[in-house]
N, C-alpha and C positions, 0 to 999 in steps of 0.2 A: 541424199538428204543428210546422210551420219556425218561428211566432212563439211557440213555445215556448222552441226553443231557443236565443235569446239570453238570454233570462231563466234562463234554466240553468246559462250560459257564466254569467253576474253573479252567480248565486247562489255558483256553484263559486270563484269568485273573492274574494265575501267571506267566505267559509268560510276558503280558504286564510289570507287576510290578518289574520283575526281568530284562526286558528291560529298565524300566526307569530308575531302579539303577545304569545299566550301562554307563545312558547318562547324571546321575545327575553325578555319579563317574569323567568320563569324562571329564564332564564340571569343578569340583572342581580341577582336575588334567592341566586344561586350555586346553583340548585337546578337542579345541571345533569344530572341524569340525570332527572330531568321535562321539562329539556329537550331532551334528547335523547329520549326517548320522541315529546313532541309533532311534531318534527322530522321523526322517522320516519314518523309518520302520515301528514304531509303528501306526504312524497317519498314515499307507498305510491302514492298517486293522481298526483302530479307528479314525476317522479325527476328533473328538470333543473330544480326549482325553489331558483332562486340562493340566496334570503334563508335559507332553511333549510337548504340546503347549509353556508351559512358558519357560520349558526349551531352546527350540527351538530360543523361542526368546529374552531370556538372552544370550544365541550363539552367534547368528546375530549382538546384538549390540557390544559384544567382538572383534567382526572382523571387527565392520565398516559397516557392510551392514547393513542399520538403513532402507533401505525402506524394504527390508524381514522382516526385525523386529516390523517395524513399520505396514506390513501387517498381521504379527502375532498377536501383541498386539492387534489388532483391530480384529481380532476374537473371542480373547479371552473375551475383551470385551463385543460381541456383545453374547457371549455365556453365560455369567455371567456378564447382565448389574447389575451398582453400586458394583462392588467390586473395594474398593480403590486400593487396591495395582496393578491391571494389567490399573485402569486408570492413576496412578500413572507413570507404567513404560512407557504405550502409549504417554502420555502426558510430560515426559521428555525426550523420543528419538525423540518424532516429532520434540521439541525445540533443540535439539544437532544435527538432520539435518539439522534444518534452518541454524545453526551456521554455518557447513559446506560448505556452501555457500559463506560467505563472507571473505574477501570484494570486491569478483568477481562481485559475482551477487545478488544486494542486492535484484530486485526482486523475486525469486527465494526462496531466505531465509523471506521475507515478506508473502508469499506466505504459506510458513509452520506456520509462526510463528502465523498465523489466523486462521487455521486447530488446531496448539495447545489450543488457545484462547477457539475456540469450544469444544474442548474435556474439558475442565477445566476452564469457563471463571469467577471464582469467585477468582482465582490467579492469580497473576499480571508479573509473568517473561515471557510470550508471548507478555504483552501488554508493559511491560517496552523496550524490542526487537523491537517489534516495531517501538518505538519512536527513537529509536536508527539510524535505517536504514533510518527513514524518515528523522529525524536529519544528517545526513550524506550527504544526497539527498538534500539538504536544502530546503526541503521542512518543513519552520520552522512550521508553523501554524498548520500545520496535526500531529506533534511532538509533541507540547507543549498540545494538548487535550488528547494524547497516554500518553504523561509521569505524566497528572494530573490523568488520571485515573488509572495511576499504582499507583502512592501514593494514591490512595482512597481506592485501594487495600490490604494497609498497605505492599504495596514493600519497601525495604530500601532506602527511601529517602535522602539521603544525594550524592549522587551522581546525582540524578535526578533532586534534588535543583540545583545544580550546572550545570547543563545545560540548568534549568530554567531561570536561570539568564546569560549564557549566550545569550538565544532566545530574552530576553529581552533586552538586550544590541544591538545584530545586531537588531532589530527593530524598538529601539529608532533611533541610527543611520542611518538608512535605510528611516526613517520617516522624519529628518530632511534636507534629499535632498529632497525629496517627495514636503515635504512644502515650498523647496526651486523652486521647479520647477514650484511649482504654483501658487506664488508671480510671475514668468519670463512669466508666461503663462498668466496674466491677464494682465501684459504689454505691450503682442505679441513680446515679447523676444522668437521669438520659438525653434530660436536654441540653446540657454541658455540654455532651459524649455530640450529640449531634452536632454543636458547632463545632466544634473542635476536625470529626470528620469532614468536615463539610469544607474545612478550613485546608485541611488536606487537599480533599481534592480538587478548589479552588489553585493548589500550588503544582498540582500532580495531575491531575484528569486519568490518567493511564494506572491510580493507586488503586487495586481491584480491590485489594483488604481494606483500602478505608471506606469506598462504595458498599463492599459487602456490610460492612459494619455499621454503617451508616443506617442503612435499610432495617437492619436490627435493631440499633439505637429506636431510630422514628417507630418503626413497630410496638417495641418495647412502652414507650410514652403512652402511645396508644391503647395500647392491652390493659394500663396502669387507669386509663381513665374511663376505662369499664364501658362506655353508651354505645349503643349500636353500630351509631355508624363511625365511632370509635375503634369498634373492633373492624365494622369489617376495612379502614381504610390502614389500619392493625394488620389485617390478612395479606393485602397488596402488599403489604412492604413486606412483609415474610415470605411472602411467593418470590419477590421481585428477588429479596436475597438468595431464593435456593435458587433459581435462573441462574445467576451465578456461578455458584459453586456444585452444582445439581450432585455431588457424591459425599456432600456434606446432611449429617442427620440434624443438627440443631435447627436450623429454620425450618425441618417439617414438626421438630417436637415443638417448636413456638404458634406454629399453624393448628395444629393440634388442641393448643391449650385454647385457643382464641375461638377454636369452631366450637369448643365445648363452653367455654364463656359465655359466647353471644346466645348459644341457645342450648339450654343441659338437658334438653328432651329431646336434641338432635344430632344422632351418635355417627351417625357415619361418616359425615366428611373426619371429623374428631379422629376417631379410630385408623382411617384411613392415613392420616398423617403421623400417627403415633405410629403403626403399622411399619410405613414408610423407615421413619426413623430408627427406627429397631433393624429393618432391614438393610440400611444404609452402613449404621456403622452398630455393630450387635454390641461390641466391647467399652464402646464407652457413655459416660455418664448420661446422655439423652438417651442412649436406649435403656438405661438404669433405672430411670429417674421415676 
């Protein structure tokens, strides 16, 4: 029976090979769902066999179905870690399904485009993508460190300059209401100070200091107009500010003042937030005050 089995091993061997010809044929012919049929046949009896692998998943991405493809490449990979060319093909379909995605769902295509990064993170067109979606998102500040690292990358900067100096432009503008709201806010102009922050973050969305100040400003208004449910929608925006910044003392000494406002017979939440405040930051003027 043993001098059989090498002639078995040879036959199986040219079967396979005369199989793959037909699904590399095939495929060169664009008749890639006969290739991918044939493919499968092969990996029914041999699932690690490369040629059909890759074939398989030069198919996949012909047709569009980039996550079959993308689960192929990533076998193949994992079958022959460091050969450039199948991290090559994993690593450019992952990036053309992120693509697919937008500009539906930029989460979605961010999503991929960090799984590419992974696969490849010393190339910069996953992270230059990135910056893209985040820029989009105006979420400028999470952008402009995505798009410096793609030029560190030696990505083709000239396009990414160009949205560098966009980012800079809405953030100078975005800063000059900012500065304007806190000239209004040392006056107790609060409702100035509101728009003005508000104006900010209409230009900026990602301005956390004109959010947080914002939240201040409106609270502030609030506190000024004394009526119950004055104070307490006064408290939300003091809460909502230390949410924020939660190691900053001032919005629990504003919370403080507001729980003893609304009710002077009722100390505890009051104290609790004075407490806070003192504990937060000992040395300066809220816990002075």
């Amino acid at each position: 029976m043993r001098q059989y089995v090498p002639l078995l091993v040879l036959l199986l061997l040219l079967f396979s090979c005369t199989q793959l010809k037909l699904a590399r044929d095939a495929y060169d012919q664009e008749n890639y769902d006969e290739s991918i049929a044939v493919c499968k046949k092969i990996l029914a009896s041999d699932s690690t066999n490369i040629g059909a692998l890759e074939v398989l998943g030069d198919a996949y991405t012909k047709l569009d179905q980039l996550d079959s493809a993308i689960l192929t490449f990533d076998k193949l990979v994992r079958l022959q870690p460091g050969e450039e060319r199948f991290i090559e093909k994993l690593y450019s379909t992952t990036l053309k399904r992120g693509d697919q995605f937008l500009p539906d769902d930029g989460k979605a295509a961010f999503s991929y485009y960090e799984k590419a990064e992974k696969i490849s993170p010393n190339k910069p067109h996953a992270v230059a993508r990135k910056g893209d979606v985040l820029f989009v998102q105006k979420r400028y500040d999470k952008a402009r460190v995505e798009f410096l690292r793609a030029v560190d990358l030696n990505a083709d900067s000239a396009g990414i300059q160009l949205k560098l100096a966009k980012i800079d432009s809405i953030a100078a503008l975005s800063e000059q209401f900012y500065q304007q709201g806190l000239g209004e806010l040392e006056k107790y102009k609060y409702e100035a100070a509101k728009k003005s922050f508000a104006r900010a973050l209409d230009i900026k969305p990602d301005h956390k200091e004109a959010k947080y100040r914002l939240y201040l400003a409106a609270g502030l208004r609030l506190f000024k107009k004394g009526s119950i449910n004055a104070l307490w929608d006064g408290i939300d925006n003091f809460a909502a500010a230390s949410l924020l910044y939660p190691d900053r003392a001032e919005p629990h000494y504003y919370l403080g003042l507001a729980y003893h406002k609304k009710d002077k017979n009722e100390y505890s939440n009051a104290i609790d937030e004075l407490e806070r405040a003192m504990a937060l930051e000992p040395d300066s003027k809220w816990a002075r005050a």
